[in-house]
C-alpha positions in Angstrom: -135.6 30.8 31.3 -135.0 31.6 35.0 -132.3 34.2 36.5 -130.6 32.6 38.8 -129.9 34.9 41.9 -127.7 34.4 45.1 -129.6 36.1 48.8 -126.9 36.5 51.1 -127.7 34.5 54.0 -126.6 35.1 57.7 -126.0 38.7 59.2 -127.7 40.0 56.1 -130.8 37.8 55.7 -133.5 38.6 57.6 -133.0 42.4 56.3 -132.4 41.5 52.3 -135.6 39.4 52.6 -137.5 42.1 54.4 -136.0 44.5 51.2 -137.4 42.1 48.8 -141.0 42.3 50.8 -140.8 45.8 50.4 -139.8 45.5 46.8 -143.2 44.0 45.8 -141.7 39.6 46.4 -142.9 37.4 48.8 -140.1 35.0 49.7 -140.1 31.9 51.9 -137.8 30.5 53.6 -137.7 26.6 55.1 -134.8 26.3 57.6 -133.7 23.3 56.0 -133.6 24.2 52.4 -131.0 27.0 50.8 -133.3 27.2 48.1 -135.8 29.5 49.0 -139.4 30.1 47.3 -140.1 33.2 45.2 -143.6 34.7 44.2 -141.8 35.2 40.2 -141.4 32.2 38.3 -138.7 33.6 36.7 -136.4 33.7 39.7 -134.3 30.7 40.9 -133.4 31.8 44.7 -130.3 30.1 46.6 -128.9 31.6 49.8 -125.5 32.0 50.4 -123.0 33.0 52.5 -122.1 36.6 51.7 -118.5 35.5 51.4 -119.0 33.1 48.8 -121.8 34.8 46.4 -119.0 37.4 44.5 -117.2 34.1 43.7 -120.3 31.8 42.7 -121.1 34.8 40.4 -118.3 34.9 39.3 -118.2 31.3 38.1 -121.5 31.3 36.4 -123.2 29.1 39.0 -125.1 32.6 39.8 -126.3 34.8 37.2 -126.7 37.7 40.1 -126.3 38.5 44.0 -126.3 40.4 46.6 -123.0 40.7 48.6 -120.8 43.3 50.2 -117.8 45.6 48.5 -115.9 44.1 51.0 -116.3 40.7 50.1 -115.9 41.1 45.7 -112.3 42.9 47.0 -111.7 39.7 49.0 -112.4 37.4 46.6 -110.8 39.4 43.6 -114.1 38.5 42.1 -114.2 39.8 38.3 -118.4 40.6 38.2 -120.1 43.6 37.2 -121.5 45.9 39.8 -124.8 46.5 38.8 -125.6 49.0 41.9 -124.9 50.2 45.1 -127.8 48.9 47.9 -126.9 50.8 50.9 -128.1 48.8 53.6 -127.2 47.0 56.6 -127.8 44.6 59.2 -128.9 46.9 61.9 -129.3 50.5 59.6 -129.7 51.5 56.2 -126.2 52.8 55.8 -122.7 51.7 55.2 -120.1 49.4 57.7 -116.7 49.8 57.9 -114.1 47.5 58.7 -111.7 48.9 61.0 -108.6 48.3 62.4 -109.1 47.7 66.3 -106.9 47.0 69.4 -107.8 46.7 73.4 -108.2 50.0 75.0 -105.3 49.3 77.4 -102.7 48.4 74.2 -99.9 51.0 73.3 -101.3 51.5 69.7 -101.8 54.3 68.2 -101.6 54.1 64.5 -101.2 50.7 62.5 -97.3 52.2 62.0 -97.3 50.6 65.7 -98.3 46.8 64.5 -95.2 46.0 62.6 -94.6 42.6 63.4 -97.7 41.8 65.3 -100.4 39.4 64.9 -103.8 40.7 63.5 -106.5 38.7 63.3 -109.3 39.0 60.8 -112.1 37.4 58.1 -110.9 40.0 55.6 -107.5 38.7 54.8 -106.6 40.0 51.2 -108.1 43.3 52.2 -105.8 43.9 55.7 -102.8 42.6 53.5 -103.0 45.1 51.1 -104.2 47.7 53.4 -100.9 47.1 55.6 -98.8 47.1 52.7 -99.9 50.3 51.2 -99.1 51.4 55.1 -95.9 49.9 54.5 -96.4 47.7 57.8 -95.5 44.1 57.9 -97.3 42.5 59.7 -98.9 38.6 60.4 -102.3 38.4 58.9 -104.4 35.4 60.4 -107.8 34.1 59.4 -110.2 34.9 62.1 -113.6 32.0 62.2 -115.4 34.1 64.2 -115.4 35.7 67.8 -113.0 38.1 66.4 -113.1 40.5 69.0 -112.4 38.3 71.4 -108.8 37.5 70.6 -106.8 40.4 71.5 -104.5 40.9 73.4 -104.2 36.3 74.2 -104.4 35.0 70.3 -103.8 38.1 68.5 -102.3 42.1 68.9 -105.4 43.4 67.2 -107.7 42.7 64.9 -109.9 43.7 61.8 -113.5 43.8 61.7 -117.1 45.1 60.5 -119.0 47.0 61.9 -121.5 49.9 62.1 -122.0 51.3 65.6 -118.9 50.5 67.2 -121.0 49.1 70.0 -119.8 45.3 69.9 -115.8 46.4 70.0 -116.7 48.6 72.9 -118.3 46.0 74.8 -115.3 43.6 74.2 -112.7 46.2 75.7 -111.7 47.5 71.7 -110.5 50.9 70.7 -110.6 51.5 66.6 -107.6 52.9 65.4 -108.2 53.3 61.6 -110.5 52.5 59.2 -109.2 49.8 56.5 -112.6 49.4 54.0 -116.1 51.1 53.6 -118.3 48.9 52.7 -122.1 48.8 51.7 -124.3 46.0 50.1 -124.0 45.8 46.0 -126.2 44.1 43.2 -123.5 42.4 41.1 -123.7 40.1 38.3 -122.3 37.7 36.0 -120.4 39.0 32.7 -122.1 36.8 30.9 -125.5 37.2 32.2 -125.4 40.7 31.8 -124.7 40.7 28.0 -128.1 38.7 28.3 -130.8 40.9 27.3 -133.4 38.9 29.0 -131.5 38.6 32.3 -130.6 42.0 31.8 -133.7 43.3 32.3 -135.0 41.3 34.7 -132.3 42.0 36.7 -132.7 45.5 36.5 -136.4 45.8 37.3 -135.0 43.6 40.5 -132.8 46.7 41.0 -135.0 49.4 40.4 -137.7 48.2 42.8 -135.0 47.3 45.6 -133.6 50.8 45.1 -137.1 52.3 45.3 -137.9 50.1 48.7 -134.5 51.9 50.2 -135.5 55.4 49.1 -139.0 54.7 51.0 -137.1 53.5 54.3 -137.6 56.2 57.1 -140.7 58.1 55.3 -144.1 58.7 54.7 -146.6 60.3 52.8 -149.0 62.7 54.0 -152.3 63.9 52.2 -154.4 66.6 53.2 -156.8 69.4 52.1 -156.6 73.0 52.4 -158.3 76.7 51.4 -156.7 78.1 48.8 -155.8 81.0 51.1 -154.0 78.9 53.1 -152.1 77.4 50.8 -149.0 79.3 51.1 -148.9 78.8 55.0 -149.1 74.8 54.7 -146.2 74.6 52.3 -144.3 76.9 54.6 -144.7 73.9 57.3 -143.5 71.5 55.0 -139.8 70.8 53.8 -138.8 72.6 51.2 -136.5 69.7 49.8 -139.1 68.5 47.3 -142.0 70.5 45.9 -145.6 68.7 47.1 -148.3 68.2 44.8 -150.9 70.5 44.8 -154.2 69.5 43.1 -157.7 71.1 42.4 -160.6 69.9 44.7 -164.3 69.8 43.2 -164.9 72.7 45.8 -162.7 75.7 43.9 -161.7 77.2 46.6 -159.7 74.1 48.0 -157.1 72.2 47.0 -155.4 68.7 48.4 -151.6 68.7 49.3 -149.9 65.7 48.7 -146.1 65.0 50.0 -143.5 62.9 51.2 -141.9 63.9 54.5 -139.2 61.8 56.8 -141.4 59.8 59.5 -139.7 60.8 62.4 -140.9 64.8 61.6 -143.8 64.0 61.5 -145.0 64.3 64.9 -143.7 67.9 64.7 -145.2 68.8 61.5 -148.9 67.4 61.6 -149.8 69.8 64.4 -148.3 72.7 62.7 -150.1 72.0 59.7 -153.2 71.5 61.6 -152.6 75.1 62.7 -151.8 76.6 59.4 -155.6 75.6 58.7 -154.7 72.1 56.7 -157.9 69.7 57.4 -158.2 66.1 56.5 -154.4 65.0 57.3 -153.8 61.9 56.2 -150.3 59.7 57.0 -149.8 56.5 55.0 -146.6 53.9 54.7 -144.8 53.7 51.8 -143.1 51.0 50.3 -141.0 52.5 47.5 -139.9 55.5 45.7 -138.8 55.3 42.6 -137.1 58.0 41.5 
């Protein structure tokens, strides 16, 4: 028995595969195949556009996938969502799809697009959106190079993103959010009643989850007197209690922790001057929690 599972492929790619890398699976990828090779015999790997994987799930032709909130809403797609994966292209967050017009246009609120043209990917999304607004509007389909339409092809338009830096560049000014969105394990009906697939997609899930809880940390080991003790775990946050362990040597004991990397430059000499010897910094690749 295999699980079949859909890998969103495009914008997301590169960082789902590096996910999966993380998550302990090795997957390779020839250019000219959407069937990619996983190190799990049990896994059947396709990519597929992110659009399209709520609805091949959906169908049964997928048994799981990764795809956006955005894109199950779109597709009305009727698939369980196993879990939330907040990552990204560019950050391990959420997007948002926002409602955008150039900086020159008189729009203010999307009260001030009644009748306009807005031009988007998201189609079912920005209808419903304006009609909870009570705005009528023209919706068009947008194949890409959104943000360059406005103000020739379209008033304004709908699109994802996560810095705001692309709609900048291209003149934009957001005027309200529409959708939050992040990246979410879904899976068939069916193959969720499965007990095999089941839990074989959730160790997929807990291992993914525990590769995203690792992102932007580290682990740091290191020894101290016991009479020092209480100055090293001063120097370290106080979020999460470090282990403290004996040493052969009594009157010592090893500190282990897990900080964010980006302190760490600031805490390794402080610890270093609360007397901690033997600091040690190593990568991690998940936490499961």
């Amino acid at each position: 028995m295999k699980l079949k599972l859909g890998l969103p492929k495009g914008s997301l790619q590169e960082t789902t595969l590096e996910l999966f890398r993380r998550a302990g699976y090795e997957i390779s990828v020839n250019p000219r195949s959407y069937f990619p090779v996983i190190d799990d015999d049990e896994i059947e790997c396709m990519l597929i556009r992110a659009q399209e994987v709520a609805r091949y799930v959906e169908d049964g032709i997928l048994d799981v996938g990764l795809t956006g909130k955005d894109w199950i809403l779109e597709n009305d797609a009727r698939v369980v969502e196993v879990a939330d994966l907040v990552y990204a292209k560019q950050t391990f967050g959420k997007v948002r799809w926002v409602l955008a017009a150039p900086e020159n246009s008189p729009f203010k609120s999307v009260k001030d697009l009644g009748g306009k043209i807005i031009a988007t990917e998201l189609v079912k999304v920005t209808e419903r959106y304006l009609a909870s607004k009570g705005v009528k509007a023209k919706v068009e389909f947008s194949w890409g190079a959104t943000e360059v339409k406005p103000p020739v092809l379209a008033d304004a338009i709908v699109e994802v993103t996560e810095t705001g830096s692309s709609l900048r560049a291209n003149g934009l000014r957001i005027i309200e959010t529409v959708l939050e969105s992040n990246t979410k394990f879904i899976s068939n009906p069916a193959a969720w009643k499965d007990p095999w697939k089941r839990e074989k997609a959730e160790t997929i899930v807990l291992l993914l989850k525990g590769a995203i809880e690792a992102a932007g940390k580290v682990g740091l080991m290191l020894n101290v007197r016991r009479e020092d003790l209480s100055n090293v775990l001063a120097v370290l946050p106080a979020l999460k209690r470090p282990t403290v362990s004996n040493l052969s040597d009594p009157e010592w004991v090893a500190v282990n922790t897990v900080i964010d990397e980006k302190t760490v430059r600031e805490i390794i000499p402080r610890l270093k001057a609360a007397n901690a010897q033997g600091i040690v910094e190593y990568p991690l690749n998940k936490i499961v929690i």
